[in-house]
VMD Tcl script that draws the C-alpha trace (Angstrom):
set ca {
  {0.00 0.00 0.00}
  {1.14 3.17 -1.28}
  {2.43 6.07 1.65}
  {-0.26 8.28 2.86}
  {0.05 11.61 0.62}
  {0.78 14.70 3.32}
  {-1.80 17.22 3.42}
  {0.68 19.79 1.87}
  {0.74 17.52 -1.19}
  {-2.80 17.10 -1.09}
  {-3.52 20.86 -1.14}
  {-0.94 21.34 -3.69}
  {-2.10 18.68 -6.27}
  {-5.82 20.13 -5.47}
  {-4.43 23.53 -6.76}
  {-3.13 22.26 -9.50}
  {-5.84 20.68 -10.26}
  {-8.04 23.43 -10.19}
  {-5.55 25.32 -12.46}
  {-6.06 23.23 -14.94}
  {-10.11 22.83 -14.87}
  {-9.51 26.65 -15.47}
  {-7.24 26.38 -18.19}
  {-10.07 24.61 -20.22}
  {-13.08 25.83 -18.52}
  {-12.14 29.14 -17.20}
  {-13.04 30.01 -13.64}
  {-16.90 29.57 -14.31}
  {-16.13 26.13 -15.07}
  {-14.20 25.52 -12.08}
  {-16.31 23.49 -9.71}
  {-15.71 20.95 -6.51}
  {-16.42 18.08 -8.71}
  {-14.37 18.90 -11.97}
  {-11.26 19.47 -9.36}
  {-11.98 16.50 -7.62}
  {-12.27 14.59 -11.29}
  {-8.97 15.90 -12.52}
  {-6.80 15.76 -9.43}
  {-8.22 11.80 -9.17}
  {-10.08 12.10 -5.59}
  {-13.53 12.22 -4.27}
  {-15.22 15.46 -3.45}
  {-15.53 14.63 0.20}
  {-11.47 14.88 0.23}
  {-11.21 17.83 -1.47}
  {-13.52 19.01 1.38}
  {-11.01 17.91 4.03}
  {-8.12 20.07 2.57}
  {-10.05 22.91 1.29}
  {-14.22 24.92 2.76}
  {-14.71 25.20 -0.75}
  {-13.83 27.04 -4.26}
  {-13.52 30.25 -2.71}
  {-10.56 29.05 -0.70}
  {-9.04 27.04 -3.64}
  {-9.05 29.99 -5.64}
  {-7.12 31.36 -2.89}
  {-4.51 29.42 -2.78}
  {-4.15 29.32 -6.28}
  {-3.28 33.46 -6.38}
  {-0.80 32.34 -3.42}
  {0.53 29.97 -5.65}
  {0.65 31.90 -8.87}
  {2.01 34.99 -6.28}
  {4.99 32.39 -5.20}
  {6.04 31.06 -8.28}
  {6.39 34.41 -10.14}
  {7.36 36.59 -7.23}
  {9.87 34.04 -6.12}
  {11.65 33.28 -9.48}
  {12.17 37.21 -10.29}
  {13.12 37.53 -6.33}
  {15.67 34.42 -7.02}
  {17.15 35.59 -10.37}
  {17.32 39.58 -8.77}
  {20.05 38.76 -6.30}
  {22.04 36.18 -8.53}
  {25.29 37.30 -10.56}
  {24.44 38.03 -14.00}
  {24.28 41.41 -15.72}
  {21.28 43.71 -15.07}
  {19.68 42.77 -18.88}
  {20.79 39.20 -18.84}
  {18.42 38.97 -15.33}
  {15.59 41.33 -17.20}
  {15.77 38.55 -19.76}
  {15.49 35.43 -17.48}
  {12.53 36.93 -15.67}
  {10.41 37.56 -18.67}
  {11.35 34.15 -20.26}
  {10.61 32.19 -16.34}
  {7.16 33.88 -16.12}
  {6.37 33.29 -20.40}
  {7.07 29.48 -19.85}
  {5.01 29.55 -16.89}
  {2.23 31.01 -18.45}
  {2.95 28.76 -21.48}
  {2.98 25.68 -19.06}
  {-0.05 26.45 -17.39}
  {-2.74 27.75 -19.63}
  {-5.21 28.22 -16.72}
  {-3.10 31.03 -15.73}
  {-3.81 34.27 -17.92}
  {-7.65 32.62 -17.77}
  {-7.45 33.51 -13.36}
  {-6.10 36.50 -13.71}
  {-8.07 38.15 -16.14}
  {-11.32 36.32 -14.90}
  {-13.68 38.90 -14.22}
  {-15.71 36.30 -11.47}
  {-12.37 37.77 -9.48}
  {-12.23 41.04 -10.88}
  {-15.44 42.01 -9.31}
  {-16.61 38.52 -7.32}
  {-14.38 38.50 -4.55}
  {-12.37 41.98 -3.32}
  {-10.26 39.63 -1.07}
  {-8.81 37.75 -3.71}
  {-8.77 40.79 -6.12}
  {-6.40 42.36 -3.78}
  {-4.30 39.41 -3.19}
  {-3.59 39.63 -6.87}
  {-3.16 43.65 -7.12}
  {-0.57 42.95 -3.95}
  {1.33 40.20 -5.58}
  {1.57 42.70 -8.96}
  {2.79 45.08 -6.72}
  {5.53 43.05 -5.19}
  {6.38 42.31 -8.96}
  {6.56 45.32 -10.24}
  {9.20 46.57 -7.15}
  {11.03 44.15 -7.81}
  {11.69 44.72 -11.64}
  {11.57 48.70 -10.79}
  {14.84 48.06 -8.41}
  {16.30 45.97 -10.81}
  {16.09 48.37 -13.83}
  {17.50 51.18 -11.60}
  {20.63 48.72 -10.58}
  {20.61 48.47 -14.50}
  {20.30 52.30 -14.82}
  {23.22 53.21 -12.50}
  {25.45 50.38 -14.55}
  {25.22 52.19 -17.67}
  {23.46 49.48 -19.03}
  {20.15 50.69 -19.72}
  {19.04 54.12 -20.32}
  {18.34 57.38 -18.44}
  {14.37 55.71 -18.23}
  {11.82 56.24 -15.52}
  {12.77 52.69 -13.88}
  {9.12 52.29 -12.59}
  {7.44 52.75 -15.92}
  {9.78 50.58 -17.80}
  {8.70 48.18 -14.90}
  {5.30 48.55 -15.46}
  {5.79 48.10 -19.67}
  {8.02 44.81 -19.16}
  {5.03 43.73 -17.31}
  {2.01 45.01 -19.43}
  {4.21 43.31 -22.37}
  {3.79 39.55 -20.64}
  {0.51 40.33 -19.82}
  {-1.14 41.79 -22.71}
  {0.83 38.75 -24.71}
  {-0.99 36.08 -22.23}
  {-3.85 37.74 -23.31}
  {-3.95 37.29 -26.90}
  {-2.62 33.97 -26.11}
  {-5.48 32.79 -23.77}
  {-8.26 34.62 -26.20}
  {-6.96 33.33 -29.47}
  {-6.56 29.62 -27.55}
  {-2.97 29.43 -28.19}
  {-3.20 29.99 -31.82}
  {-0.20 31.47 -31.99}
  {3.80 30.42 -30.20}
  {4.18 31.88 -27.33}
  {7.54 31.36 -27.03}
  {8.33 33.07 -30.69}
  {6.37 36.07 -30.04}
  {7.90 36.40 -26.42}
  {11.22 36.24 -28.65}
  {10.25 39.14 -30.91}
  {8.95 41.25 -28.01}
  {12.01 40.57 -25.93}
  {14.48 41.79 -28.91}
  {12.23 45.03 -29.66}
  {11.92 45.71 -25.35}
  {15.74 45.59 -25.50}
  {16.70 47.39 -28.41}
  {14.36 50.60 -26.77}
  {15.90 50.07 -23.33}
  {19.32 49.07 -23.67}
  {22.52 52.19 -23.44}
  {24.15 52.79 -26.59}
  {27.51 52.35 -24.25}
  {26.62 48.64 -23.25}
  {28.56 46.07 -24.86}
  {26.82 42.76 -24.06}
  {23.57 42.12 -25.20}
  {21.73 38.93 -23.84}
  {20.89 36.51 -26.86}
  {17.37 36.22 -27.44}
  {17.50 32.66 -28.07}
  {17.85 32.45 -24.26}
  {15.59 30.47 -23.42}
  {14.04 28.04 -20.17}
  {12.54 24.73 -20.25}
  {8.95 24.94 -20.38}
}
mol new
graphics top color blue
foreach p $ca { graphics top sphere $p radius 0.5 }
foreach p [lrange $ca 0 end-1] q [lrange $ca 1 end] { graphics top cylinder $p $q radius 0.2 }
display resetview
């Protein structure tokens, strides 16, 4: 007989789950059952881990929150130039999005826009984290000499708006078009408009991280 699961597994897998009920249902699809279906367990244990949706959908923004938030956090403090880490940030969060289709589909999922406040702020607090993080970068970058005399708060806020509009058309058009080719395309314009005339290394745009 297989080990008993922990419940930190269990509430993990049940997330995951749930993302990807989303990612063909959207979050009006998402019910108890269809979780339960895809994550191969009865509703009554879902009910053990979790009150309900409400608190699944929770733990999905804190899960969404960690694995963005803590890959740009992890890739801030490492080594590499300024633009090399600008790079690995935007391709990490593409290939998430790209791995988990349910993603953009949350987000922009106007049952949490306007259907819960609690969650709504959850997410506007988790962009905000973001968006600190990639405005102290920039200005690191900034002070360098390797990216221009820019607001580093509103390039912040573009680098972002780029993923995000992208997932966008992504979700909408049902992945009709690469993901990963267009986040090349947008990557080489982003750092052709940033990047100092005096800096000598330019990241290769084929960069790229396993999906």
């Amino acid at each position: 007989m297989p080990p008993k699961k922990s419940t930190h597994i269990r509430r993990k897998e049940i997330v995951q789950a749930a993302l990807q009920v989303i990612g063909e249902k959207g979050v009006q699809g998402l019910t108890i059952t269809e979780i339960a279906g895809r994550a191969g367990m009865s509703d009554a244990n879902i009910y053990r881990h979790f009150k309900g949706k409400q608190e699944i959908l929770g733990a999905l923004a804190d899960f969404i929150g960690e694995a963005v938030m803590a890959k740009a956090a992890a890739i801030a403090t490492g080594t590499e130039a300024t633009l090399k880490k600008l790079n690995l940030i935007f391709r990490s969060h593409i290939s998430l999005i790209a791995a988990n289709p349910g993603l953009p589909r949350f987000i922009f999922s106007e049952e949490i826009h306007l259907g819960d406040p609690h969650l709504a702020k959850t997410i506007a607090g988790n962009m905000t984290g973001y968006i600190e993080t990639l405005n102290n970068l920039i200005g690191a970058g900034i002070k360098s000499g390797e990216i221009r005399s820019l607001s580093p708060r509103e390039t912040a806020i573009t680098l972002l708006g780029m993923i995000q509009f992208t997932a966008l058309r992504w979700s909408i058009s049902r992945g009709d078009f690469s993901l990963d080719a267009e986040a090349e395309r947008l990557w080489s314009n982003f750092l052709r408009l940033i990047q100092a005339d005096s800096s000598a290394t330019i990241p290769p745009t084929n960069t790229r991280e396993p999906v």
